[in-house]
Backbone as JSON, one array per atom type, in Angstrom:
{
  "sequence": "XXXXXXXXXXXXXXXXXXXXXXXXXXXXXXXXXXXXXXXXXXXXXXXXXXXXXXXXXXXXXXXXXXXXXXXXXXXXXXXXXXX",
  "N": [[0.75, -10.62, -0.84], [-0.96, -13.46, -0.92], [-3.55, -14.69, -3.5], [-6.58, -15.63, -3.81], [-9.64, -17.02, -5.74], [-13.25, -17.22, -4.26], [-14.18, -19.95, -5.04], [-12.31, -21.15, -5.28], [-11.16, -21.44, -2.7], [-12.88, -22.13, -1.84], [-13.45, -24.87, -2.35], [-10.66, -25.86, -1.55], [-10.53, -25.68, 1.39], [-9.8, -26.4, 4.17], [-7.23, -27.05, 3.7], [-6.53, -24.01, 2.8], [-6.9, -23.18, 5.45], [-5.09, -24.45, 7.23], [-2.57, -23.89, 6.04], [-2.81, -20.92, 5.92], [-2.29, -20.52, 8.52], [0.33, -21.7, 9.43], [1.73, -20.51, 7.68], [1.48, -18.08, 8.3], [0.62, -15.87, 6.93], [-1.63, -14.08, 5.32], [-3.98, -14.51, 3.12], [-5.95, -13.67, 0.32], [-9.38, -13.77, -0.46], [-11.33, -13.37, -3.32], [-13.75, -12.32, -4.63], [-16.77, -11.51, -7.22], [-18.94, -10.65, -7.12], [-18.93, -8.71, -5.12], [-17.45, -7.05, -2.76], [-14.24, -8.44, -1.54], [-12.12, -10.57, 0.85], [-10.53, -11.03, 3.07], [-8.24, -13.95, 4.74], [-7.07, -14.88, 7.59], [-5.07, -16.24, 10.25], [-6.18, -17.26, 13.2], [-4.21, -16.7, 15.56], [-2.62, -14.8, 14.67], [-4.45, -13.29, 14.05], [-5.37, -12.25, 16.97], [-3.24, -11.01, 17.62], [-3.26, -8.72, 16.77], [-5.27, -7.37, 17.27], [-4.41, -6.9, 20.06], [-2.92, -5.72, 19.51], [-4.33, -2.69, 18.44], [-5.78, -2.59, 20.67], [-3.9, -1.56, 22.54], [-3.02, 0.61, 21.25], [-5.32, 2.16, 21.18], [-5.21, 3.11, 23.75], [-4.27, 6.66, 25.44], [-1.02, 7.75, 25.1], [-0.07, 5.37, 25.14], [1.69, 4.28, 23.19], [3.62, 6.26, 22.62], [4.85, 5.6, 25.0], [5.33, 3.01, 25.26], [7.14, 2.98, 22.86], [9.12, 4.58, 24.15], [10.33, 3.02, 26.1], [11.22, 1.29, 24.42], [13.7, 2.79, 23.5], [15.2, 2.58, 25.76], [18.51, 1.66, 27.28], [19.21, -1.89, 28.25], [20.69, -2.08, 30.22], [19.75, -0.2, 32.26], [17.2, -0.65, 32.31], [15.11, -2.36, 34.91], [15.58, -6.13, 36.5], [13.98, -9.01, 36.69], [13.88, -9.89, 39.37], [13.79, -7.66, 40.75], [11.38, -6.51, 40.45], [8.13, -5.17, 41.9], [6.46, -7.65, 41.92]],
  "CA": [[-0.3, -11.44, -0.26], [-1.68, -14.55, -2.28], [-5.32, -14.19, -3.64], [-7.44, -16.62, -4.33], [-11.44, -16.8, -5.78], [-13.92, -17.63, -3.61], [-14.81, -21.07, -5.47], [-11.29, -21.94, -5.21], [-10.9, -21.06, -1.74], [-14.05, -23.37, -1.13], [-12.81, -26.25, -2.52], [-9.73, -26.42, -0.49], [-10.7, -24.97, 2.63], [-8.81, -26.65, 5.56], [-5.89, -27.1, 3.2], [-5.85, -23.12, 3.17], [-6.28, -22.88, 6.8], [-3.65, -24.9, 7.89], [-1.47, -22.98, 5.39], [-2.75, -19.56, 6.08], [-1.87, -20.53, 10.04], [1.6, -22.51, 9.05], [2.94, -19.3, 7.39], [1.51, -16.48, 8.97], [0.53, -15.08, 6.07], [-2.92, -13.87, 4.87], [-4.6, -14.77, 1.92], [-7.39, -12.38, 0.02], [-10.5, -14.25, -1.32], [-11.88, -12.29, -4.21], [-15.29, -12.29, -4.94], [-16.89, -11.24, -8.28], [-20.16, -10.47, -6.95], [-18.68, -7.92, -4.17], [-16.6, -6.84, -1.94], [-12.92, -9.35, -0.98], [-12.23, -10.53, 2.47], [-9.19, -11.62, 4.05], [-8.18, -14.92, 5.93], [-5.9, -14.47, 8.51], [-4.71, -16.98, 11.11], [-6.4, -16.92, 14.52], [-3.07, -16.38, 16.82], [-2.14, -13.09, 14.01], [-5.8, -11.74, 14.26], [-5.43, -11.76, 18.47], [-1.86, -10.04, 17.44], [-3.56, -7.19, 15.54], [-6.14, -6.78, 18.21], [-4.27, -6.39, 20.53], [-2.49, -3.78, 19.05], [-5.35, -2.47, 18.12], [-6.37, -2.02, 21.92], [-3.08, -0.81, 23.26], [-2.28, 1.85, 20.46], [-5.8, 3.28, 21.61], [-4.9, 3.92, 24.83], [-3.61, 7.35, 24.92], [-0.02, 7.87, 24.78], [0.68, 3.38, 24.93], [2.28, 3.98, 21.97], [4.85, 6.74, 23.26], [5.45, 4.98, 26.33], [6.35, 1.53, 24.12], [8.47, 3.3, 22.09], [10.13, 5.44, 25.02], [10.52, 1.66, 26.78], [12.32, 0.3, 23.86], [14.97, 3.08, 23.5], [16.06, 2.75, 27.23], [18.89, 0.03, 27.13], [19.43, -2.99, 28.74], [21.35, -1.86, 31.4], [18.88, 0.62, 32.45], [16.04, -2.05, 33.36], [14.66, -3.23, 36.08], [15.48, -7.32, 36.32], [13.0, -9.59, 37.31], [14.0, -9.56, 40.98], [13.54, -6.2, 41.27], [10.67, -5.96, 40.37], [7.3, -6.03, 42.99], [4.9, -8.43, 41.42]],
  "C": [[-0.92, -12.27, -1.38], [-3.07, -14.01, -2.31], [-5.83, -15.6, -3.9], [-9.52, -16.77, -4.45], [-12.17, -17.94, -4.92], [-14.45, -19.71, -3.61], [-13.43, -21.81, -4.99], [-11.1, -22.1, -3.27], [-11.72, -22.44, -0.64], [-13.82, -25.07, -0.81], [-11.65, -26.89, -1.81], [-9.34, -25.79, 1.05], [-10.2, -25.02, 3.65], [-7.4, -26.4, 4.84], [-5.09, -25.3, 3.39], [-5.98, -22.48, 4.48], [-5.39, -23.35, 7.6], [-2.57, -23.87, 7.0], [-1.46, -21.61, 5.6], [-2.13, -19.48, 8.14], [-0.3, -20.9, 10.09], [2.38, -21.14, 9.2], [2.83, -18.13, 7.9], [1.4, -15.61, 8.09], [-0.9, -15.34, 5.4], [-3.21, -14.15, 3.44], [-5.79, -14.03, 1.62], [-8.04, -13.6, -1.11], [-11.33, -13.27, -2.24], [-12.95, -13.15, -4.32], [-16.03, -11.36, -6.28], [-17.85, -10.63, -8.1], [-20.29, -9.02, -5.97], [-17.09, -7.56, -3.64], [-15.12, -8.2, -1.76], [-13.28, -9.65, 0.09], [-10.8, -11.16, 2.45], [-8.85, -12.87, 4.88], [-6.96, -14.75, 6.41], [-5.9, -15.9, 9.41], [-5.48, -16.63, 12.39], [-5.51, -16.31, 15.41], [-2.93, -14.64, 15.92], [-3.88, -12.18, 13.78], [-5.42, -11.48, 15.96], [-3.86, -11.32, 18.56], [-2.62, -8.55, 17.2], [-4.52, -7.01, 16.48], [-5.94, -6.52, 19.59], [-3.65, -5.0, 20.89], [-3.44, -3.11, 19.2], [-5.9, -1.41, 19.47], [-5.64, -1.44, 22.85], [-2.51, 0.52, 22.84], [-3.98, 2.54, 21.02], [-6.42, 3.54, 23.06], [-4.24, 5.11, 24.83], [-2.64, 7.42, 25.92], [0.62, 6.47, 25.32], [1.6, 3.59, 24.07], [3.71, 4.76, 22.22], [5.62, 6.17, 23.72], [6.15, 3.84, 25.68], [7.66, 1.92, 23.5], [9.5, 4.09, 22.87], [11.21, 4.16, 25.59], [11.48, 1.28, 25.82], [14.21, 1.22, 23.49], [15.78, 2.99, 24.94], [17.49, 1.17, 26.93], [19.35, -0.42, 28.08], [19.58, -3.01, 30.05], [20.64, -0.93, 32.12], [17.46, 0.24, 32.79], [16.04, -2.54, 34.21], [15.28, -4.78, 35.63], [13.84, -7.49, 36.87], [12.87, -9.39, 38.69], [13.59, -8.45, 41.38], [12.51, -5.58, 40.84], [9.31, -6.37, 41.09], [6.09, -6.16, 42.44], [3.98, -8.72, 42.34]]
}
């Protein structure tokens, strides 16, 4: 993950939100005074939250992973299924 200090961060501020959205890849603002922080992309934070809200459902996370070993042929289609 790139870093970059707060001053720098300031100075080219859209430049690294188009780029932190482009690549999909976070950038850490350091801070001297405190604590870091993180910039993330809008679309990959409402990724991570939705995780977030389906892993604490209990047993989502089973069920996902039960879902992905079934294969192919073993699914419902679309048709067959009553939306």
């Amino acid at each position: 993950m790139m870093a970059i200090t707060a001053t720098k961060a300031r100075e080219n501020i859209y430049q690294l939100m188009q780029d932190v959205n482009a690549n999909c890849s976070p950038v850490t603002i350091t801070n001297s005074k405190g604590k870091n922080a993180v910039l993330i992309g809008e679309e990959d934070w409402k990724a991570i939250e939705e995780t977030l809200y389906l892993m604490a459902i209990p047993g989502m996370t089973e069920s996902i992973m039960d879902g992905g070993n079934i294969p192919l042929e073993g699914c419902l289609s679309e048709t067959e299924v009553d939306w």
